[in-house]
Every structure is written in C-alpha cells, then in structure tokens.
N, C-alpha and C positions, 0 to 999 in steps of 0.2 A: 709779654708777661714773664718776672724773672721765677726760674725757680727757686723753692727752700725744699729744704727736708720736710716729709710727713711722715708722722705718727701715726700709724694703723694698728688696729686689734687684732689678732688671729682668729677667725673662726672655729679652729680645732681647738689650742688651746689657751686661748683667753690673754694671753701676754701680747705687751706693747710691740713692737718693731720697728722700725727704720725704715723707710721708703727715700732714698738716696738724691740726691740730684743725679747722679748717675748713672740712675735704674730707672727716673724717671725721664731722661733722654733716651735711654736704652728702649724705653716700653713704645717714645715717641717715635725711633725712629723705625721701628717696625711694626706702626701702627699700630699699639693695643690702646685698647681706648679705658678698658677699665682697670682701675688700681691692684696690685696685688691681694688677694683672699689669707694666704697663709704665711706664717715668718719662715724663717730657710729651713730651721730644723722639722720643723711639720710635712715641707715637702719633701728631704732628703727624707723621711721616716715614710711618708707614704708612696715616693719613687723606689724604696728599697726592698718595700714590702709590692710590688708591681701592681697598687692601686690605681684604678684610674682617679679623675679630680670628682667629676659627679657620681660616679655608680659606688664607689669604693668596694667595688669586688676585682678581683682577679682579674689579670687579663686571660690567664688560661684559664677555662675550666674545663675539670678534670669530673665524668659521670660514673659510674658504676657501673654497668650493664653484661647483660648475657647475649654471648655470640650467638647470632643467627643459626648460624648454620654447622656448628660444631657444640655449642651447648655451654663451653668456656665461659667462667667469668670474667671480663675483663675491665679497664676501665679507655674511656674514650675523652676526645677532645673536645666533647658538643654535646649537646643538648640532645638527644633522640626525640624527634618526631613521632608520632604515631603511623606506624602504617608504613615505615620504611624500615628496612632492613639495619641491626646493629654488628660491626664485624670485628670481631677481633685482630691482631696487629697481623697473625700468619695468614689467616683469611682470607685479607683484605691485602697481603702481598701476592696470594696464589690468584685472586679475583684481577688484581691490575696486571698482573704478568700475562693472564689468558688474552687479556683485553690488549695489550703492547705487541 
C-alpha cells in the first residue's frame, strides 16, 4: 500500500492538518497504530502548559494544607489522604533526617 498525505481535524481546535508521508512512516515505524488527535500547534500549546493528553490537568499538583505537626500552612505535592499525616517542607526534612 503506497502512502499519500491525510487530512485530519484537530480535536481541540477544529482546523485541518497535514498528516505527512513522513509522519506516517515515522508513526509506522514505531508502531503507533492510530493517527494523530491533534495539529502541532495544539500540542506544543498543551506540552507547554505540562498537560497531559487525556486528563488535561497538571502533571504537578500542587494542595493547600495544614502541617500536622507544627500547625503551618503549607502547600504539598499530592493529594492528602484522610487519616495520614500532612507535613510541611521543614517538618518533613527534620522527620526524614531522624529516620537517615
């Protein structure tokens, strides 16, 4: 089967694209089986904002929280759990240096 270029739509925002002979060797020979979702500018716009492809939030997140053990407000890397302990950044250096 020879290739030609295809025409694809962007899911985000609605414009044509170019799908390359190129890209579509590039995509064979590293096995991806399905065609590009998005044109270049959609993904350097959501690669630059550190989106991921399906969740589109953050890869950090960043919570709000009060330190356990000092009362501090700080903000954390994660999600708190119920029922475990939230530390702040000094906290949680004086807690890992007992433990080292």
């Amino acid at each position: 089967m020879e290739l030609q270029d295809k025409v694809l739509r962007c899911v985000d925002c609605n414009s044509d694209f170019v799908f390359s002979v190129g890209e579509q060797l590039f995509f064979r020979d590293r096995q991806f089986h399905n065609d590009p979702r998005r044109c270049k500018s959609c993904k350097t716009r959501i690669k630059r904002a550190g989106l991921t492809d399906g969740e589109r939030r953050p890869f950090k997140i960043e919570t709000r929280a009060t330190c356990s053990q000092c009362g501090k407000d700080t903000t954390v890397p994660f999600r708190p759990t119920q029922g475990r302990p939230v530390l702040c950044r000094d906290c949680f250096q004086v807690r890992r240096n007992a433990t080292a």
